[in-house]
MARNUPA-745780 format. One record per residue (C-alpha): residue in three letters; x, y, z. Coordinates in steps of 0.02 Angstrom, whole numbers, plus 50000, padded with zeros to 5 digits. Layout:
BEGIN
ALAXYZ/...
END
This chain:
BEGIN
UNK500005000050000/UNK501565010550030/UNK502295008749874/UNK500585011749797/UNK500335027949874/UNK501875035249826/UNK501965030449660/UNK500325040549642/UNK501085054549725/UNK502575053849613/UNK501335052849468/UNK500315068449530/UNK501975077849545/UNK502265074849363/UNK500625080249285/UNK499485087249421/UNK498345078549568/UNK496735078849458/UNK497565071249315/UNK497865054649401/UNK496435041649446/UNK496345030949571/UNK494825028449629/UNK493765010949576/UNK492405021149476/UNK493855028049387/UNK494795013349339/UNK493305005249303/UNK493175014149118/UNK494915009949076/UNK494764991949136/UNK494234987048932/UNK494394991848755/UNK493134988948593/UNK493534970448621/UNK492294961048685/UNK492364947148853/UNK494224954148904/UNK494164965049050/UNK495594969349188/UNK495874985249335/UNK497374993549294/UNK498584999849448/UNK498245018149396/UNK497765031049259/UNK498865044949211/UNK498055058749094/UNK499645066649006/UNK499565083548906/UNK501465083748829/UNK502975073948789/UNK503775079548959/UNK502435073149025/UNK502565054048929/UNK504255057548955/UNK504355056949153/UNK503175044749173/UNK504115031549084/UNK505815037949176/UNK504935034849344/UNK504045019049281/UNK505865010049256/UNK506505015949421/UNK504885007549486/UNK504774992949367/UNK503184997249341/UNK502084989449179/UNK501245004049045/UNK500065001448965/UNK499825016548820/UNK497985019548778/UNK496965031548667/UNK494855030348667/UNK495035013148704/UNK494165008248522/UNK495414992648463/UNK494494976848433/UNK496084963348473/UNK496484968048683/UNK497924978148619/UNK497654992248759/UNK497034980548904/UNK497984984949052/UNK498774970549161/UNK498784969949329/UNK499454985949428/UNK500064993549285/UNK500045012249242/UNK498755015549101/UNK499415031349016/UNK497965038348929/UNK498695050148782/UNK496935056548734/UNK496945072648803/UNK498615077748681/UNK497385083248563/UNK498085097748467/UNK498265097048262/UNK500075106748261/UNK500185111648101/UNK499245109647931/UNK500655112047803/UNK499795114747612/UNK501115116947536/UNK502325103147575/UNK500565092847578/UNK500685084947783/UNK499985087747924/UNK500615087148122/UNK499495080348248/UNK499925072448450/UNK499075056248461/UNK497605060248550/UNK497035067748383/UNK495345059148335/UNK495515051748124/UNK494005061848086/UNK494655079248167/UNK496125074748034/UNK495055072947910/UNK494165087847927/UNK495605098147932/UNK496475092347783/UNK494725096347702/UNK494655113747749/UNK496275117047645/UNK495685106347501/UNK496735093347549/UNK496165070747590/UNK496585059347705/UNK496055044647663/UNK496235030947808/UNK494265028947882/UNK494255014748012/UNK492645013048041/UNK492835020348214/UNK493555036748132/UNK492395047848224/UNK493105043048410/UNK494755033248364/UNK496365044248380/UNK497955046148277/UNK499095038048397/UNK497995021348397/UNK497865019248219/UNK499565021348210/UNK500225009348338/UNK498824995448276/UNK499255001948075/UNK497145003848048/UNK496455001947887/UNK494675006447836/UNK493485006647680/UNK494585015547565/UNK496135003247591/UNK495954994747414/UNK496385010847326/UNK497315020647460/UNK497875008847568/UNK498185007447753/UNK498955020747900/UNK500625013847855/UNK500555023947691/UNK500345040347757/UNK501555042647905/UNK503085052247866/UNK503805055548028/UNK503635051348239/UNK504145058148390/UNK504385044348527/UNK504705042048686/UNK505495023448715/UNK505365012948842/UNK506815022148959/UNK506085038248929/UNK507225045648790/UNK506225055348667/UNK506575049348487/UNK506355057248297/UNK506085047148153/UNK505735053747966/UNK505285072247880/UNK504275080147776/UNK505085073047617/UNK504335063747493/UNK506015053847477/UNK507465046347621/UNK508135031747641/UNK509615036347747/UNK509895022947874/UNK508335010547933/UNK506525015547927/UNK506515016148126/UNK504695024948061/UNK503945009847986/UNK504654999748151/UNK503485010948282/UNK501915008748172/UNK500884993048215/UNK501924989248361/UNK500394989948464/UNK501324998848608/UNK502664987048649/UNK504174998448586/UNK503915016648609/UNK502415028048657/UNK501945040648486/UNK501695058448551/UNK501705068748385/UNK501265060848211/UNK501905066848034/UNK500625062047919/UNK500415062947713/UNK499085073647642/UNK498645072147429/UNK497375080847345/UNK495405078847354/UNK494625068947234/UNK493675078047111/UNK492365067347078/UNK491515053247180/UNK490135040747129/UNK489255026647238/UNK488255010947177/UNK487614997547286/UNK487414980747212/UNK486414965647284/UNK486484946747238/UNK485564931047243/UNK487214919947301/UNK488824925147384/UNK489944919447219/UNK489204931647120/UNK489664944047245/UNK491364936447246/UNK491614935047050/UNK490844953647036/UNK492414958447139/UNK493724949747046/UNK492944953346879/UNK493224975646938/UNK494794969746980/UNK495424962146841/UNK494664975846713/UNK496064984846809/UNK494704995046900/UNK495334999147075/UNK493835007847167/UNK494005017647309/UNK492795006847418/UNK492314988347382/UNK491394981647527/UNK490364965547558/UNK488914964147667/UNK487844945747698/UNK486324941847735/UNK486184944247922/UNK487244961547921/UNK486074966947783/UNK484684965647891/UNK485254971248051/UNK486034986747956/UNK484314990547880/UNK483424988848040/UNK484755000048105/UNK484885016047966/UNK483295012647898/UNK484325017647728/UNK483185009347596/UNK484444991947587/UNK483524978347487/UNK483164963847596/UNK482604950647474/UNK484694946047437/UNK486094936147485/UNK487704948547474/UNK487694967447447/UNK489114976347355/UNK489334995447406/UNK490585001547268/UNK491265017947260/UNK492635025947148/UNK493355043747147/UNK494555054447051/UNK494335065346886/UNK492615066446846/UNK492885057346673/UNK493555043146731/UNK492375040446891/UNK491025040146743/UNK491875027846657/UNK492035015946796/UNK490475016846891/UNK489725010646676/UNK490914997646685/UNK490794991746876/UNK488844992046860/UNK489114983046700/UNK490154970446767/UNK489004968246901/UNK487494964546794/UNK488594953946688/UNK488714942146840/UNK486784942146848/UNK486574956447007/UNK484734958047063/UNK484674977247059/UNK485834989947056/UNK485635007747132/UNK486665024047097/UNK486755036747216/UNK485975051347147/UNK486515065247302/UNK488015066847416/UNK486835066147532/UNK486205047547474/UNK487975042147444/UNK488345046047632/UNK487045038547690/UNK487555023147605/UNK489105024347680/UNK488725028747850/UNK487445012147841/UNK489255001247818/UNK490045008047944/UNK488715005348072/UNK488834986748040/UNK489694981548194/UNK488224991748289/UNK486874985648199/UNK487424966248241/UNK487854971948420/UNK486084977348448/UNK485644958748426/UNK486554949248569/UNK487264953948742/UNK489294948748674/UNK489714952048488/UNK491404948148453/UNK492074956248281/UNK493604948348219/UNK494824950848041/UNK495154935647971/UNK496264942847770/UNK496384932247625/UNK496894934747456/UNK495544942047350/UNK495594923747252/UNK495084916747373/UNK493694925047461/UNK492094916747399/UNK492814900347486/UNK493494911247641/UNK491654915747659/UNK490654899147633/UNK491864891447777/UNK491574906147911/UNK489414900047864/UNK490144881247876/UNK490834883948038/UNK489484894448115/UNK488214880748077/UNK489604866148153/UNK489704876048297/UNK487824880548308/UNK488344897948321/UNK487644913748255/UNK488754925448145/UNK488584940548025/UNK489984942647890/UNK490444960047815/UNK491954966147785/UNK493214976747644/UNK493124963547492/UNK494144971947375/UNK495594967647496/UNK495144951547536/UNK494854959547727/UNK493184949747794/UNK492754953947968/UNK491664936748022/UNK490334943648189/UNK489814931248323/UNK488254936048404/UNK488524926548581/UNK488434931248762/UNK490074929448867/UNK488914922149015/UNK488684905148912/UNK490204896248953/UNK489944881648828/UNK489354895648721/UNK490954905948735/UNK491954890448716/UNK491194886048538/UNK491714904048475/UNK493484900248546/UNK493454882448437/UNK492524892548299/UNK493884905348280/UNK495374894348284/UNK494544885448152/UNK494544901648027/UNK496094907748062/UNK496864891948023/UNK496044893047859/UNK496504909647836/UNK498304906047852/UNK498064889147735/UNK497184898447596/UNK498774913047594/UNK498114924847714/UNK498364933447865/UNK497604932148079/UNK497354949748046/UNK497124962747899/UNK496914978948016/UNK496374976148216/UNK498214970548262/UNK498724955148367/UNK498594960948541/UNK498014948048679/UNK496504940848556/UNK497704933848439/UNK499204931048494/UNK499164913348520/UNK498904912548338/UNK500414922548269/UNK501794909048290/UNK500994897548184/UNK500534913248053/UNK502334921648072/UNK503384905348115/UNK505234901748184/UNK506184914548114/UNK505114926548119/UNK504674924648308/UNK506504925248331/UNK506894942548275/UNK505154951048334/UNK505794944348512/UNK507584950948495/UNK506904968448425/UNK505634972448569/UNK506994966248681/UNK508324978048622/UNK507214991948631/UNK506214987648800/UNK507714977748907/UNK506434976749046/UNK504934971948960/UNK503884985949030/UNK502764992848894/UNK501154982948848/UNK501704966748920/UNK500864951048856/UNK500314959848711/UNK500674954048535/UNK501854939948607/UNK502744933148758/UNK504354934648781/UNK505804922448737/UNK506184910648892/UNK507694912948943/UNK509224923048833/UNK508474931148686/
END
């Protein structure tokens, strides 16, 4: 109790009495993230405002040997900020400030408590895009999506976080604050210590001021939805677009169950008489988004589509949007756990991908909703359970293991965009194997001797020397 109390005073020196929590209520809200059935009270919460403040905190967490655990809004869907035991949670949310919208040299600074859409907006209001949209964009911050590299809708065509970070101030694990990258379009003096930090999932360094890429707002934008009698024609639609060497900005998948639940949801007009809905959506010069919304809604018919429907407004295209990204609502409105998972496989592949998650659901006697970013092969299978059933909770578990091994068998990946984390971490050896293992092990352990930030996350440590 000693040692508790004055490592909250020590912590109060540092950033101020009322910015450190302590009491049960408190903790309470930083005991979980977005994932579901994982829940633990952390020691302590520390609200920091600056890199001084990250800074000190990590200094007097070695001389303590105290665990941190780094957290944002707490939106990550694979345990990734969970805190363990006793462990400091240092909550980065209120370092909120956008630092600098540069137009001409086409980036933008940000500290990581920076929500994705408050990005977004500002790069708007100079004419400028940025196109990573996770669907929690509205309450997820900077620093998160770039320690768990987020994707989003627009990944086919833009691609991920990763893409768009030029540059990172951190503060590693023994409190020395670190700068990696610039504002230039080209370097490749020494190692991309950059590209190291982002989708370490907190284990190496906390982020406390983020260079990102801007590029220039799409002219044009046009969005069809597409439904279909049987998921392969979904499927083929999406490798037909592909292979006309149409890359759309969005390409996502919806089934059956998601369609319905989203409907009942938005109340957005979605036809419920199908198997699969298609929202496409391409952008650019206003020519050429003509051109391919013909050709995708051609394609589409070609493969024998039930109806297709062309957003006529902004407005309506929004709306259409909005409706995908309130999936994982919709089907959480539906049972007391819903457990949202990211399963990636190649694009080839996904009809069969898709056909297994229903095979397994019905083996398991299980209830799930599939959705997910088709155009990247990113499917995002959605048990509706409730943690409370045991046997319940334990057929997920066998359910799960079962897709991710086929993941991994068909090409693909344990995870396209959520991260690792605690969720999944059981699964990466056998996804990442020997060698791989090996030198993720050695790299956290040169950079976090002690093994202090975000332990247990991702993957243990190596038993005995590294």
């Amino acid at each position: 109790m000693a040692d508790t109390l004055q490592r909250t005073a020590r912590l109060q020196k540092i950033v101020g009495a009322d910015q450190v929590l302590t009491s049960p209520e408190d903790l309470l809200s930083y005991s979980f993230d977005g994932t579901a059935a994982m829940q633990q009270l952390p020691g302590v919460v520390v609200m920091v405002s600056s890199t001084e403040h990250v800074r000190d905190v990590l200094r007097l967490a070695n001389e303590l040997g105290c665990p941190v655990v780094t957290r944002g809004s707490g939106t990550g869907l694979s345990g990734g900020s969970l805190p363990v035991p006793n462990c400091i949670v240092l909550c980065t949310a209120r370092m909120n400030r956008i630092l600098e919208v540069d137009a001409a040299n086409l980036t933008l600074m940000a500290e990581p408590g920076v929500t994705t859409q408050a990005i977004a907006e500002a790069a708007a209001s100079v004419g400028l895009f940025y196109p990573p949209d996770p669907g929690s964009m509205k309450i997820s911050t900077i620093g998160g999506n770039v320690a768990e590299n987020s994707g989003g809708l627009r990944g086919l065509k833009y691609g991920v976080t990763r893409n768009y970070v030029m540059g990172l101030e951190v503060v590693l694990p023994d409190g020395e604050v670190l700068w990696t990258g610039n504002k230039c379009v080209k370097d490749v003096a020494g190692y991309s210590l950059r590209d190291l930090f982002i989708g370490s999932e907190g284990t190496l360094g906390v982020m406390t001021k983020v260079l990102l890429r801007l590029i220039p707002k799409p002219a044009a934008k046009r969005t069809l939805v597409a439904t279909f009698d049987a998921m392969d024609r979904a499927a083929q639609t999406v490798s037909d677009i592909i292979a006309a060497r149409i890359i759309p900005c969005t390409l996502e998948f919806l089934d059956r169950t998601t369609i319905h639940c989203v409907e009942d949801f938005a109340k957005v007009g979605l036809p419920l008489n199908c198997e699969a809905l298609l929202l496409m959506e391409t952008d650019g010069h206003p020519v050429v988004v003509a051109e391919e919304a013909a050709q995708m809604e051609a394609i589409a018919r070609a493969q024998g589509c039930m109806e297709i429907r062309v957003a006529q407004t902004e407005a309506e295209a929004q709306q259409l949007s909005t409706a995908r990204r309130s999936a994982f609502s919709a089907l959480a409105r539906l049972a007391p756990t819903t457990i949202l998972e990211d399963a990636t496989v190649p694009r080839s592949e996904l009809a069969r991908m898709i056909r297994f998650v229903a095979e397994v659901a019905k083996k398991y006697r299980l209830r799930v909703g599939t959705f997910g970013h088709m155009g990247d092969g990113n499917l995002h299978p959605t048990f509706l359970t409730d943690e409370r059933n045991l046997d319940e909770m334990h057929r997920v578990e066998e359910a799960f293991k079962e897709i991710f091994e086929e993941a991994i068998r068909l090409g693909g990946t344990i995870t396209g965009e959520h991260g690792v984390g605690l969720a999944k971490k059981s699964f990466l050896p056998r996804f990442a194997g020997d060698a791989q293992m090996r030198v993720l092990r050695e790299l956290r352990k040169a950079l976090d001797p002690s093994g202090l930030l975000n332990p247990g996350k991702m993957f243990d440590p190596a038993k005995g020397p590294a």
